[in-house]
N, C-alpha and C positions, 0 to 999 in steps of 0.2 A: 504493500500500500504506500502511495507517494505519502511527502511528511505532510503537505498540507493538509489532506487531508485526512492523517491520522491525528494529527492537535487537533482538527476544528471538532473530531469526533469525541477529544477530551473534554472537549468546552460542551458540547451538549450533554455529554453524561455526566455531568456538572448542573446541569440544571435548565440549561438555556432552551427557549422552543426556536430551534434553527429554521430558517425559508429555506425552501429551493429559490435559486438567482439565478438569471441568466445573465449575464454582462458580454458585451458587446460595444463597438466603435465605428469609429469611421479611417482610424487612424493605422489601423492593422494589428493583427493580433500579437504581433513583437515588441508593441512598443514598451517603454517604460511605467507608464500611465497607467493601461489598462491592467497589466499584472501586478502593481499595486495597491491596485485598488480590489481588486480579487484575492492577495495577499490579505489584505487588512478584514476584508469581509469575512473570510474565513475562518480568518483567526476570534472570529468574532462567532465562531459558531452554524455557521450557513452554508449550507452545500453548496457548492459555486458552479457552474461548465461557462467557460468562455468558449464562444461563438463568434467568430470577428474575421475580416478580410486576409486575408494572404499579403495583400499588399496593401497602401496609402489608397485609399476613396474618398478623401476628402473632397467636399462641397457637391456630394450627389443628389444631396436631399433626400425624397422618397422614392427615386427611381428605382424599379424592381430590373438588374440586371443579374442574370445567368449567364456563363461563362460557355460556350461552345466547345471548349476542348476537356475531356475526361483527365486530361494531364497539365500540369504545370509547364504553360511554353519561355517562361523565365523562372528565376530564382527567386525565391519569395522574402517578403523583407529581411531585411539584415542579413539574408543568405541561410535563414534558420531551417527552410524545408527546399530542396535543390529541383531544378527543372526536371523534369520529367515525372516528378512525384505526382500523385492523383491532386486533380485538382480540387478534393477537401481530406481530411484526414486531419491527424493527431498529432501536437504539438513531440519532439522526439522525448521531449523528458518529462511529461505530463497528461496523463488520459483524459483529462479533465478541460483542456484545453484543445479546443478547433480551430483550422481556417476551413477558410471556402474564396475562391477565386468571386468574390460576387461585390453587387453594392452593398453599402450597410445596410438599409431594409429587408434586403434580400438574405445577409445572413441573419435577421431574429424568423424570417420563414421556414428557414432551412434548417435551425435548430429546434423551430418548433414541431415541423413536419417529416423530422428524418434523425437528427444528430439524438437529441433527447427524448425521443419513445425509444429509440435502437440501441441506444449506448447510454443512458442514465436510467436512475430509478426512480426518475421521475418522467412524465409528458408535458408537463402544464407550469410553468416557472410561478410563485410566489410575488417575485418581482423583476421586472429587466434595468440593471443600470445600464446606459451607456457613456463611455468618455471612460476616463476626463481627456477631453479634446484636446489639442494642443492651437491653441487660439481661444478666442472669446469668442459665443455664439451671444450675441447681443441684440435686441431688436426683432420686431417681425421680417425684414428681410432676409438675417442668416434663419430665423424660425424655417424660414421654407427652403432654405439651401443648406440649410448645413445637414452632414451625412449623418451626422451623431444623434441629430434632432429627429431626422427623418427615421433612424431607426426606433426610436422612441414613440415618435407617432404609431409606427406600424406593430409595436407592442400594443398599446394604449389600443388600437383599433381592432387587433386580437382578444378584449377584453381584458388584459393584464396592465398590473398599475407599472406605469414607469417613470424612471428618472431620469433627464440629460445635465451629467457634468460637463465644464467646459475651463479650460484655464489660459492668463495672459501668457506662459509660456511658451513660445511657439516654435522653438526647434525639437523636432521627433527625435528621442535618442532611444535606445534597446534595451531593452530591461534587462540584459544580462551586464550593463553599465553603469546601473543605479550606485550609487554612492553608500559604501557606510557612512562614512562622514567626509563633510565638505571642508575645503579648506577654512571654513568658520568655524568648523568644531562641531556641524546640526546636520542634519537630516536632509538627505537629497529633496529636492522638491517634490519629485515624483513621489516619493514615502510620504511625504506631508497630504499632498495632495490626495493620496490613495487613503489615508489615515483622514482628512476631512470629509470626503465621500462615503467613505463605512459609516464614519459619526451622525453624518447628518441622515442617512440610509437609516442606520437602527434606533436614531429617536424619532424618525417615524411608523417606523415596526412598535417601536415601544406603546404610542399614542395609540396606534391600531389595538392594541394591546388593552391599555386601560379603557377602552372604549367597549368591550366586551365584558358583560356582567358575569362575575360567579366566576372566572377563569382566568388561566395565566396564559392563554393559546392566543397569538398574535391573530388579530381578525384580517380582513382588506385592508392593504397597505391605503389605496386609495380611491376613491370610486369609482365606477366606470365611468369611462369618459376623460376621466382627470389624469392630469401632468406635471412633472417640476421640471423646470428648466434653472439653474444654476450655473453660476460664470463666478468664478475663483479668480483672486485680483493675482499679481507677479507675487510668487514666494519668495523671498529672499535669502534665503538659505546659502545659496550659494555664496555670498558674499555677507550678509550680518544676517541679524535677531531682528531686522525692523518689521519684518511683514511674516513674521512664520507660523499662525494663527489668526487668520481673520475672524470675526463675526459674521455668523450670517443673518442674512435683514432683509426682509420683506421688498417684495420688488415688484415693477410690472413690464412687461416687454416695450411700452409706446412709451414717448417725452424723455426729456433727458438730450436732445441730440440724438434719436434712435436715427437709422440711414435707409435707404434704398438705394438703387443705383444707378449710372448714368453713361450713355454711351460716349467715347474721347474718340476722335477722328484724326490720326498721324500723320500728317499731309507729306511727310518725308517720306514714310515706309507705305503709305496706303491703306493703314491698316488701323483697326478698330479696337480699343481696348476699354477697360470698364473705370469707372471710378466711383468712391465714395459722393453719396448725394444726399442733404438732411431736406424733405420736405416736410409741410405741414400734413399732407396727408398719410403719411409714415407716424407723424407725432400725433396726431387724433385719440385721444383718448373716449372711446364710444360704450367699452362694456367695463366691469370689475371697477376696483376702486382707486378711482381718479386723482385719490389723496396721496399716493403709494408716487415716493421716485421711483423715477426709470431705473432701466439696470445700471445705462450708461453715468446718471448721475450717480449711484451706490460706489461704481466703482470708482469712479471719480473724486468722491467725496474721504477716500483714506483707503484703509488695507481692511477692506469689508468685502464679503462675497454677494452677488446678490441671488435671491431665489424668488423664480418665480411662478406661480402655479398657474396651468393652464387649462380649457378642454379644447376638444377635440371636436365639439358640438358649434361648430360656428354661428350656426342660426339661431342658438340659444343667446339674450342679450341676460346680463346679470341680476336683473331684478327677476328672472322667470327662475332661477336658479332652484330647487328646494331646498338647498340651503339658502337660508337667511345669510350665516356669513360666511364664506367656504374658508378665507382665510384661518380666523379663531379656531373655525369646528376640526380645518384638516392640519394646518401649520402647526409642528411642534413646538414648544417655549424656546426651544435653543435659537429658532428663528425671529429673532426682534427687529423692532422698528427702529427705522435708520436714526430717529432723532433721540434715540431713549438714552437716557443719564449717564448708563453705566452699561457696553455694551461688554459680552462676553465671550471671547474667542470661541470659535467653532470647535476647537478640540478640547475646552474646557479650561477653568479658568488658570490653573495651576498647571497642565499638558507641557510635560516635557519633550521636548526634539531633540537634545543635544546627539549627534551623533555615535557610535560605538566605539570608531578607533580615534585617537589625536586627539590633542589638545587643543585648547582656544579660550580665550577671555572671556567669549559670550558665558553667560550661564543655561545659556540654551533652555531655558524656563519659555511659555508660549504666552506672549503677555497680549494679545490680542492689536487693536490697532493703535498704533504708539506713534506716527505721523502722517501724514497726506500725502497718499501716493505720488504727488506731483514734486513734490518734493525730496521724498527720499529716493540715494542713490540707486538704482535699477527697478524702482517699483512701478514707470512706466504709466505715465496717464495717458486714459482711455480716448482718444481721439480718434473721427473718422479715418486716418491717414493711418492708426496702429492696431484698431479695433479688426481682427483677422477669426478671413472663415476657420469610559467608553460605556457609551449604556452597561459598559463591560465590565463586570465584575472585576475580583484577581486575578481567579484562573485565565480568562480572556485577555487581561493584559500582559500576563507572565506570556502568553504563547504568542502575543504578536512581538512581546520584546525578542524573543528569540526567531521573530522574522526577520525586523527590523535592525 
């Protein structure tokens, strides 16, 4: 049995009611991102399968594409499964782990209708994360272009509740190059990042939870219909302590500078390229609640994450809703409002990062947001020009330290 999941099977004979997860991207199933954020969940107790591309499908959106050749006609990222390999199969060092030559909507289909009745001991996933992307999916325009989202919808429209991660870092690197510790003495991004995702994943299992009378059995994550979409600001990890715990705080996809886009014409080469565009009818605030900053102001406004819930029911406007107020009834506590006194890092207020090996001055303590992304060195403000497509007990943290 792989290690992961022999811990995560410690952590529920321990007590925990673990989900079946499906996780899933746009970004490929090598990346850094995705396996720790799969890392992090597990160790939290949750049967995991990743399900993800062979290679990069960034900005596909919802397009359902299938692959014509039974075989790999290239190398699949980072060189992890070689040409000629069938074009879906098993990670070489984890059964638990899929590609499939496909778009991302196309692999939560292919997991649902073929990977997971045939090869897990489950059919029907609990919950689907996707991400954490490597860019920020901000605004209704990446809403319907980003691949990460589009696999999220096509969960969410399978009737399964789903989640899209999305983060400011935006170079793809390998998860076999994740960092024990960074030359700051803390925790590679991608660990932080995978460790924010599980956190805010299991206090909504959690709330699922208290929401069922008489029981400790985690009920519906989320209702039909319903979505979060979440966009993590630059971690700074790699370079200091300023940004290594955001808050996460209530958000809404419109205002803020949210973008759409616009056609650029090259008159030297002849040729047509795209560019960031902010209209008024992009910034419309027409359903949900109109009080709520945009994402892009959240992130703007320091080292916060923004979360935002969504459906999938377009035709419904917000006052038809049966909930009265989706936010309160389905948002966790750990998700606050951007203006509140005393916000609380997403990993908790006391959440250690410090790295495993090497030293360093930080204390690697996660103090949440401590300046203005605009300000601090590599935190990167949210601009159309940059903007790109533990609930856990001991046991549960004992076993992700010895991930981590």
């Amino acid at each position: 049995m792989k290690t992961v999941s022999f811990l995560a099977g410690l952590v529920l004979a321990a007590g925990t009611h673990g989900l079946n997860v499906l996780i899933t991207n746009d970004d490929g199933f090598g990346t850094a991102n995705i396996r720790a954020m799969y890392h992090a969940m597990s160790a939290l107790g949750h049967n995991c399968y990743i399900v993800a591309s062979s290679s990069n499908q960034s900005g596909q959106g919802s397009r359902l594409i299938f692959t014509n050749n039974a075989k790999l006609t290239s190398d699949s990222e980072f060189g992890i499964v070689k040409s000629g390999a069938p074009s879906i199969g098993q990670d070489p060092n984890d059964d638990h782990i899929w590609y499939y030559n496909g778009s991302p909507a196309t692999q939560v289909l292919v997991a649902l209708d073929y990977v997971l009745p045939k090869h897990a001991n489950f059919s029907v996933p609990d919950l689907v994360m996707a991400g954490p992307n490597y860019g920020l999916n901000v605004g209704p325009f990446l809403y319907g272009m980003s691949g990460t989202l589009g696999a999220t919808q096509t969960a969410i429209e399978r009737g399964i509740p789903a989640i899209a991660f999305a983060g400011s870092y935006g170079t793809q690197t390998a998860y076999y190059d994740i960092q024990s510790s960074t030359s700051a003495g803390l925790q590679d991004p991608a660990t932080i990042t995978g460790r924010l995702a599980a956190t805010l994943a299991q206090a909504f299992i959690d709330k699922s939870t208290s929401t069922q009378p008489n029981t400790t059995t985690p009920g519906r994550v989320l209702p039909l219909g319903y979505g979060v979409s979440v966009n993590i600001p630059l971690i700074s990890s790699f370079k200091d302590s300023s940004c290594v715990n955001p808050p996460f705080v209530r958000a809404r996809m419109t205002g803020g500078g949210a973008y759409t886009s616009k056609a650029v014409y090259n008159s030297a080469s002849g040729l047509f390229g795209s560019a960031n565009y902010a209209d008024a009818g992009t910034n419309m605030c027409i359903n949900g609640d109109c009080s709520l900053p945009g994402e892009i102001e959240v992130l703007n406004s320091g080292c916060k994450s923004s979360v935002v819930l969504f459906t999938i029911d377009y035709d419904a406007p917000y006052g038809v809703s049966s909930l009265a107020d989706p936010y309160a009834a389905l948002l966790p506590d750990i998700v606050q409002l951007n203006n509140a006194t005393n916000l609380v890092g997403g990993l908790g207020a006391n959440a250690s990062v410090q790295g495993t090996t090497g030293t360093s001055s930080s204390t690697g303590t996660a103090t949440g947001s401590k300046a203005s992304a605009s300000t601090k060195s590599g935190a990167g403000r949210v601009t159309l020009e940059t903007a790109s497509s533990l609930a856990a007990f001991a046991l549960g943290v004992a076993v992700m330290a010895t991930l981590f």
